[in-house]
C-alpha positions in Angstrom: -115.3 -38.3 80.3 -115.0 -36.5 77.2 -113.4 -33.0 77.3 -115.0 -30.2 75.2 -113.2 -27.9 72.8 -113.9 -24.7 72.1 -114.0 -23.8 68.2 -112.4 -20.7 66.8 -115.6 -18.4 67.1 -116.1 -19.3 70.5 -112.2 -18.2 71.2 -112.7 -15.2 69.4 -115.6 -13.8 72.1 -114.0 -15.9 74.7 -111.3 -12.9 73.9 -113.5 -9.7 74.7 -114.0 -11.0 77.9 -112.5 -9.9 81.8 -109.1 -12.5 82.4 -110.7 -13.8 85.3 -114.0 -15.5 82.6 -111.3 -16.8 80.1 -109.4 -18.3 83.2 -113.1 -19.7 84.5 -114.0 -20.7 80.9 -111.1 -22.4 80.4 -111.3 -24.5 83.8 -114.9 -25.5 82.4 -113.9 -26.4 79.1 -111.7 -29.1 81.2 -114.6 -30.2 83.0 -117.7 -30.4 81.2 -118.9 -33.4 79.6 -120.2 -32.1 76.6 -119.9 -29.4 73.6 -120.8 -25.7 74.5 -120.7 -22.6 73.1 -120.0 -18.9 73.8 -122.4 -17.2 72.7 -121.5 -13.4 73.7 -119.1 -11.7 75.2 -118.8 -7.9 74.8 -121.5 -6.8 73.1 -122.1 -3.3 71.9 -125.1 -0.6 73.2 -126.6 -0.9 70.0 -127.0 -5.3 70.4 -128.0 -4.4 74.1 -130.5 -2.2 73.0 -131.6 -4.5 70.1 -131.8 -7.2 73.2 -133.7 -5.4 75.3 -136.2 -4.4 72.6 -136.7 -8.1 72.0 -137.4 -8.8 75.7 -133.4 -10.8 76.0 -132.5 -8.9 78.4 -133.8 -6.2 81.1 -130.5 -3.8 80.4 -131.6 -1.4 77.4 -127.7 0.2 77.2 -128.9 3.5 76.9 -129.8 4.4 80.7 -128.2 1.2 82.0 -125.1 -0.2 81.0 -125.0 -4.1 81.4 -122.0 -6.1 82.2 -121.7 -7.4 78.6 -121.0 -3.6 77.7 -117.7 -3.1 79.0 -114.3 -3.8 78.0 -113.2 -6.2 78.4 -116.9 -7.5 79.0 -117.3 -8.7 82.8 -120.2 -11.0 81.3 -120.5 -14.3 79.4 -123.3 -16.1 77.5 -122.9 -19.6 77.0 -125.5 -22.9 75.8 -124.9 -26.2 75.0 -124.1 -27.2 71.9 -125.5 -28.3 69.7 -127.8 -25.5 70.8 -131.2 -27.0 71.8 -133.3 -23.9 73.6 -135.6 -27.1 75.1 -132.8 -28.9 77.0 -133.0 -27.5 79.9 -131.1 -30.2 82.1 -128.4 -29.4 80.2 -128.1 -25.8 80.7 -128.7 -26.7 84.1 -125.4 -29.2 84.2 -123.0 -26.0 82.5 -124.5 -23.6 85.0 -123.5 -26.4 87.9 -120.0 -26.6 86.1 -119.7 -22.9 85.7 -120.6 -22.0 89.1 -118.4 -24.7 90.6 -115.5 -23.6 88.7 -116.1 -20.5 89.9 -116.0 -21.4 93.1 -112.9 -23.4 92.8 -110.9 -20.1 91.6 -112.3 -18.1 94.4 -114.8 -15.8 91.8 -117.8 -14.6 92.9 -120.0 -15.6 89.5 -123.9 -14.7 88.9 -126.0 -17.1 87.1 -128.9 -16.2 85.2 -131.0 -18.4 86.0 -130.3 -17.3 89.5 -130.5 -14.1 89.8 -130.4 -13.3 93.8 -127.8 -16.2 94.3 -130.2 -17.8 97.2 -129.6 -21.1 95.3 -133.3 -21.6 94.3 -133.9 -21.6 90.3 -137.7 -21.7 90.9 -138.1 -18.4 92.1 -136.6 -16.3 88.9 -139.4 -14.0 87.2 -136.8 -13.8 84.4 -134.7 -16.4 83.4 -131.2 -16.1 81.3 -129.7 -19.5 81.3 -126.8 -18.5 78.9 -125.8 -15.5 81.1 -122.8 -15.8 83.5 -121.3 -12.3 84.6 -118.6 -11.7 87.4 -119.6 -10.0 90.5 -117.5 -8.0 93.5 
């Protein structure tokens, strides 16, 4: 299987995040069989609000923080790569990884593109594949 390698931006947001995401990032970089990407980490009120303006995300920053807006950042977004918005089976196979990985370190991870953790993806009214964020 091949292993994928994070490059130096991805280290560099990997790095904003809570010690408990690089440790779970780090176990799916070991596990994954393909390229991915971290795509945010900490992220500041004014990209939150410029996310929730564009309908990204449902935290605007200002009367909500999200968990992307703390420090170190308790949230992750991750795709593919090369990123292809279309492939959805293979978002689907890093959320599997991520949430298995998760589970093998004991962390309590939430999954965009399952929002109430009941396991079911086909009942989401808002779907953030790339978001991970720790919970508990």
């Amino acid at each position: 299987m091949q292993k994928a390698k994070l490059g130096e931006t991805s280290i560099k947001k990997l790095s904003t995040c809570h010690k408990d995401l690089i440790k779970l990032i780090r176990l799916v970089e070991k596990r994954v069989p393909f390229d991915f990407t971290v795509l945010e980490g900490a992220r500041t009120i004014e990209r939150q609000k410029e996310l929730f303006d564009q309908g990204k995300s449902k935290i605007d920053g200002v009367t909500h923080l999200g968990r992307h807006n703390y420090t170190p950042s308790h949230a992750i977004d991750l795709s593919p790569y090369p990123i292809d918005w279309g492939d959805l089976r293979r978002f689907m196979v890093l959320g599997g990884v991520v949430l298995s990985c998760a589970n093998e370190l004991g962390l309590t991870v939430r999954w965009g593109a399952d929002w109430d953790m009941d396991g079911d993806y086909r009942d989401q009214n808002f779907n953030d594949l790339p978001h991970f964020e720790l919970r508990g």
